[in-house]
C-alpha positions as CSV (number, residue, x, y, z in Angstrom):
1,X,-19.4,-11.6,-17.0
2,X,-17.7,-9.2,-14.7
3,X,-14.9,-8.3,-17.7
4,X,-16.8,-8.4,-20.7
5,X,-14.6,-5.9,-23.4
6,X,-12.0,-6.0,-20.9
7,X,-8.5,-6.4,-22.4
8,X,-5.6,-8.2,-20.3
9,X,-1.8,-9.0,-20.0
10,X,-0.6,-11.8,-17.4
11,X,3.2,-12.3,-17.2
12,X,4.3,-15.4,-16.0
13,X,1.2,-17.2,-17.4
14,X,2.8,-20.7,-19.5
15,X,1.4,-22.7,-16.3
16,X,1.1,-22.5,-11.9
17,X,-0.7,-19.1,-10.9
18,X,0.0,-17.3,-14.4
19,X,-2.0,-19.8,-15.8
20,X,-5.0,-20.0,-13.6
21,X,-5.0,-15.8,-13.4
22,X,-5.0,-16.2,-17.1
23,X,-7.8,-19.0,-17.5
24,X,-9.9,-17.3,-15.0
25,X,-10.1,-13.5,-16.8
26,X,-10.9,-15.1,-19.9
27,X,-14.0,-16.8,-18.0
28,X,-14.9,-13.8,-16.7
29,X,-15.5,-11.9,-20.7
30,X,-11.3,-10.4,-20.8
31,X,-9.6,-11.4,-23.8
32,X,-5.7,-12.9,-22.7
33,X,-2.8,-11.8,-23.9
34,X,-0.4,-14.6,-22.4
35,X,2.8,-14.0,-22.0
36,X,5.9,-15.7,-20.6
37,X,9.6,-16.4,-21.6
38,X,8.4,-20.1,-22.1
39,X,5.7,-21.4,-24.6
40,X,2.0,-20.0,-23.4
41,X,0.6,-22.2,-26.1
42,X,-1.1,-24.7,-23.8
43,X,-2.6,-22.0,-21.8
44,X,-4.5,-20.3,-24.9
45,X,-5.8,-23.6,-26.1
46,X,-7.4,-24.1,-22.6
47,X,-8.5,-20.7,-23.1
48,X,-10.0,-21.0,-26.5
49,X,-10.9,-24.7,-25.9
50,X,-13.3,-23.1,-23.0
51,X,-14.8,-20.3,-25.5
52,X,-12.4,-17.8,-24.5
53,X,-10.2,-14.8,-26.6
54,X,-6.3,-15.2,-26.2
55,X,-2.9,-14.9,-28.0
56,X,0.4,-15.9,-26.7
57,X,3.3,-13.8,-27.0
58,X,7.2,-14.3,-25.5
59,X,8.3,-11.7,-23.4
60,X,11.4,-11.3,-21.1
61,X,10.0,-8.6,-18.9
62,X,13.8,-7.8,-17.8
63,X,13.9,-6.1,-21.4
64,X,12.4,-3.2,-22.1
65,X,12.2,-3.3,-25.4
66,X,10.5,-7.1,-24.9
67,X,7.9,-5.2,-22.7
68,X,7.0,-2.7,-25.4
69,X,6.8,-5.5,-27.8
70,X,4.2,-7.3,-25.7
71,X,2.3,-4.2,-24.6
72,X,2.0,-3.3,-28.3
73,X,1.2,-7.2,-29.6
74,X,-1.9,-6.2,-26.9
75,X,-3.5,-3.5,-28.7
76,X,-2.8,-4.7,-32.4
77,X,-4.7,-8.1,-31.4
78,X,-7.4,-6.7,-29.1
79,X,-7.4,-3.1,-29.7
80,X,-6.3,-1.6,-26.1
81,X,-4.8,-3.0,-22.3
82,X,-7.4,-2.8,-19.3
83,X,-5.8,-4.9,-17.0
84,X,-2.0,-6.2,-16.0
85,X,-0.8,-9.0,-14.2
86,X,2.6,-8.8,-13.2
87,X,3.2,-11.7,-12.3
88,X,6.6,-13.1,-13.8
89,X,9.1,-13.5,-11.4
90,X,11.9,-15.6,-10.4
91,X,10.7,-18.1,-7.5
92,X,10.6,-21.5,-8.4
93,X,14.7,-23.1,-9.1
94,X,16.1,-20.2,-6.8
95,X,19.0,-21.6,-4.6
96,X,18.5,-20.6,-0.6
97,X,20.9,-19.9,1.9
98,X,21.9,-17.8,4.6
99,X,21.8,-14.4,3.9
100,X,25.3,-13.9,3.9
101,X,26.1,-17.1,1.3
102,X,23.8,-16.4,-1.3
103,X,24.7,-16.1,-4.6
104,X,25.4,-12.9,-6.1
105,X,24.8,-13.4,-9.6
106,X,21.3,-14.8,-8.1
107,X,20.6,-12.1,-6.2
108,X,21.2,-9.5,-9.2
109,X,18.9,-11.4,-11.2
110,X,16.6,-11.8,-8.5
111,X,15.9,-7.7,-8.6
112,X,16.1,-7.4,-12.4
113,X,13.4,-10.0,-12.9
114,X,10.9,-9.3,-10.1
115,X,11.3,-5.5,-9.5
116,X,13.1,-3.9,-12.4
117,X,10.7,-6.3,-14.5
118,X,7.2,-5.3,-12.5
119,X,8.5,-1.8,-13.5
120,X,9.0,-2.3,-17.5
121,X,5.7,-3.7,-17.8
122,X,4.2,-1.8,-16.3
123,X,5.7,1.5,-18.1
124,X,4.7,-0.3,-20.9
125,X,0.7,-0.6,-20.9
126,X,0.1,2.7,-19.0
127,X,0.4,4.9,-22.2
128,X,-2.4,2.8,-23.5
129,X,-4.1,2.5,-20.3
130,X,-4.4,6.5,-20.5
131,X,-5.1,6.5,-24.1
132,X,-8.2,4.3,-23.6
133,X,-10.2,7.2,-21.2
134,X,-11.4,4.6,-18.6
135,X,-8.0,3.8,-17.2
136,X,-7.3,0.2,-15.6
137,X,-5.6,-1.8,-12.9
138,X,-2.7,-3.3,-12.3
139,X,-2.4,-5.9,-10.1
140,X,1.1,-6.9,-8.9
141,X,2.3,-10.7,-7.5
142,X,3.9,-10.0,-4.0
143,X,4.2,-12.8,-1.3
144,X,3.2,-13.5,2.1
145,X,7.7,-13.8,2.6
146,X,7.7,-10.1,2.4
147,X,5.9,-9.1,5.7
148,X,6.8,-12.0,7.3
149,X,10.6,-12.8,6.7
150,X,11.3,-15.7,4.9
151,X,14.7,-17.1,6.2
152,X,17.3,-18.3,3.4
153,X,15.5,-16.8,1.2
154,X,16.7,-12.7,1.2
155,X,17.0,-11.8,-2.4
156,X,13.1,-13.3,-3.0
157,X,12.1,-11.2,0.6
158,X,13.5,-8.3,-0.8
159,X,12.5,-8.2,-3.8
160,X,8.8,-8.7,-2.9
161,X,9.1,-6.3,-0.3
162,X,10.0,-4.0,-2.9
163,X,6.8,-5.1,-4.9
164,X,5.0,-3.9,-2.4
165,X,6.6,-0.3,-2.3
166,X,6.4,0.0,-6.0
167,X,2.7,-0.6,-6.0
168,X,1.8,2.2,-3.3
169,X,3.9,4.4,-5.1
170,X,2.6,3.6,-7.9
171,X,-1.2,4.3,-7.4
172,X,-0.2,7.3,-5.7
173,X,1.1,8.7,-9.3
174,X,-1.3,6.9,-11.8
175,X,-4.6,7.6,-9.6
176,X,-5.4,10.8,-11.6
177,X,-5.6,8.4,-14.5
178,X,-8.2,6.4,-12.8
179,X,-5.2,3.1,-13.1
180,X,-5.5,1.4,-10.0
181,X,-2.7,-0.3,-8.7
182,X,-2.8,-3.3,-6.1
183,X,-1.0,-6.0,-5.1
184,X,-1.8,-9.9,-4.0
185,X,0.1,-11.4,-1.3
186,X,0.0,-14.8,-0.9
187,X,1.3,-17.9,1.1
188,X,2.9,-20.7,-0.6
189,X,0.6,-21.7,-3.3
190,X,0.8,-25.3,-4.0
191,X,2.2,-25.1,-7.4
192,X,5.0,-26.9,-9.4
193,X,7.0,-24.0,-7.9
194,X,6.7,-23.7,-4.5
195,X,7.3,-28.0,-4.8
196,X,10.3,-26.9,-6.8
197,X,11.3,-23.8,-4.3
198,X,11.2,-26.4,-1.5
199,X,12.8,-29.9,-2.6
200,X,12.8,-32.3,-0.2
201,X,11.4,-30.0,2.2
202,X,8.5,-29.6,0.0
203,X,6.3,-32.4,2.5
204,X,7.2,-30.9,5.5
205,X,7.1,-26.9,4.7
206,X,3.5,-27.9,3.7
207,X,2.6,-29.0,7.0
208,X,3.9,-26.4,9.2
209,X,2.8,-23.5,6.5
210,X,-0.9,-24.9,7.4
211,X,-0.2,-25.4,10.9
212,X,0.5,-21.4,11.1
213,X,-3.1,-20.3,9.3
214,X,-5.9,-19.4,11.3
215,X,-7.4,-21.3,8.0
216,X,-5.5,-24.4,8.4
217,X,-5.2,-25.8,4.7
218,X,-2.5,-24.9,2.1
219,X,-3.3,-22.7,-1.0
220,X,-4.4,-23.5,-3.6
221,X,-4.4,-21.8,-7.2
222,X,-8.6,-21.6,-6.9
223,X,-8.4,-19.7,-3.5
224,X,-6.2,-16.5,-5.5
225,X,-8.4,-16.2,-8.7
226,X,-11.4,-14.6,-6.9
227,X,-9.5,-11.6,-5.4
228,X,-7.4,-11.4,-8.9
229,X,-10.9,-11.2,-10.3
230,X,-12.5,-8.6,-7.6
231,X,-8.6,-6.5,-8.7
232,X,-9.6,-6.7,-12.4
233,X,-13.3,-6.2,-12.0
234,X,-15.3,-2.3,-11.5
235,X,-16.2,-3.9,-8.2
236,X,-13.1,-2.4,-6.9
237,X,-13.2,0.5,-9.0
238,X,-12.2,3.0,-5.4
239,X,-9.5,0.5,-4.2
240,X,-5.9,1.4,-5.3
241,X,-2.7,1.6,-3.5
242,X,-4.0,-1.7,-1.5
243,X,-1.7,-5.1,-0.8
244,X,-4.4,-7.9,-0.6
245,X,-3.2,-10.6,2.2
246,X,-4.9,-14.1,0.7
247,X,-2.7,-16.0,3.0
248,X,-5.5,-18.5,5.3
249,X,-4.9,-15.8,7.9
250,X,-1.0,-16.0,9.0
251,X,-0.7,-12.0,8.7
252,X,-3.0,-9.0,9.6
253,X,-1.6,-5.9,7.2
């Protein structure tokens, strides 16, 4: 198992990607510490149900103090924090529109959820990421939208844009620490989601996603969890600083 002892937090992970990022550590050795705004029970009985180590906690990772909370419910269950997730972020239910016409109460909480909240956690698990003495990664959820554009859909571009930024900057500071920090850029993923991100459209949008992949099939949840796992794992121990394209080929980084 390549995270045997390993300890980790994934945000986000009470079902879609959060789940399977979850489900597929604790395979791998990590024990889980599941957190999400909504109920993360089903996700540690699949975890336990399989053999696996987990706890679920609630978190609103727009709150610091929610953050800490989390962070610290990590170490008193497991003893210390090897590896984060961060990926909670608003996505699925957001309204799109023209740049001009979208909503600005969206928008604000937009950038408090996926970049002001990428930052809490963050802040929160590095203190015991040092304390440890053999550092970590942190592994953040960007999106394929933020190097390619996503029309009516600005506050989710921008805010994965800024993802991206955040995580270079990032690994630039916490590299003396040995903390690695990477993101994962993906395509639409089919999820509940992306179905719920594109209505009507959902049919369609997954037919001209595939037709623009050199790899011309849509994501699936499977296809993420290996490079989550290579993030996570010492066989990226020299790799920091990095956004990971797993989009079927529609973007050379």
């Amino acid at each position: 198992m390549q995270l045997e002892n390993k300890v980790a937090i994934v945000t986000g992970a009470a079902r879609g990607l959060g789940r399977a990022y979850a489900e597929a550590l604790a395979a791998e050795g990590a024990a889980v510490v599941a957190a999400d705004l909504n109920d993360c029970n089903d996700t540690v009985a699949a975890i336990t149900a399989a053999g696996g180590r987990a706890v679920a906690t609630q978190v609103d990772v727009a709150d610091s103090q929610s953050c800490d909370a989390m962070a610290s419910l990590a170490v008193d269950a497991f003893g210390r924090v090897d590896i984060l997730i961060n990926n909670a972020a608003l996505y699925a239910g957001l309204k799109g529109a023209r740049f001009e016409q979208l909503d600005e109460a969206q928008w604000d909480r937009v950038m408090q959820v996926n970049i002001k909240g990428t930052w809490l956690t963050s802040r929160a698990v590095v203190g015991a990421m040092r304390s440890s003495g053999d550092g970590g990664s942190i592994i953040n959820i960007a999106s394929l939208a933020a190097v390619f554009g996503l029309p009516y859909g600005l506050d989710y571009v921008a805010s994965k844009a800024a993802v991206i930024g955040m995580t270079r900057g990032m690994a630039r500071e916490l590299g003396p620490d040995h903390i690695r920090v990477n993101a994962v850029a993906p395509s639409a993923v089919m999820t509940e989601g992306t179905e719920e991100f594109f209505g009507e459209k959902f049919e369609k949008a997954k037919t001209v996603i595939a037709a623009n992949q050199l790899i011309p099939r849509n994501l699936e949840t499977e296809d993420l969890t290996g490079t989550i796992i290579y993030l996570a794992s010492d066989a990226s121990r020299f790799v920091t600083g990095q956004t990971h394209m797993v989009d079927g080929g529609s973007w050379f980084l």
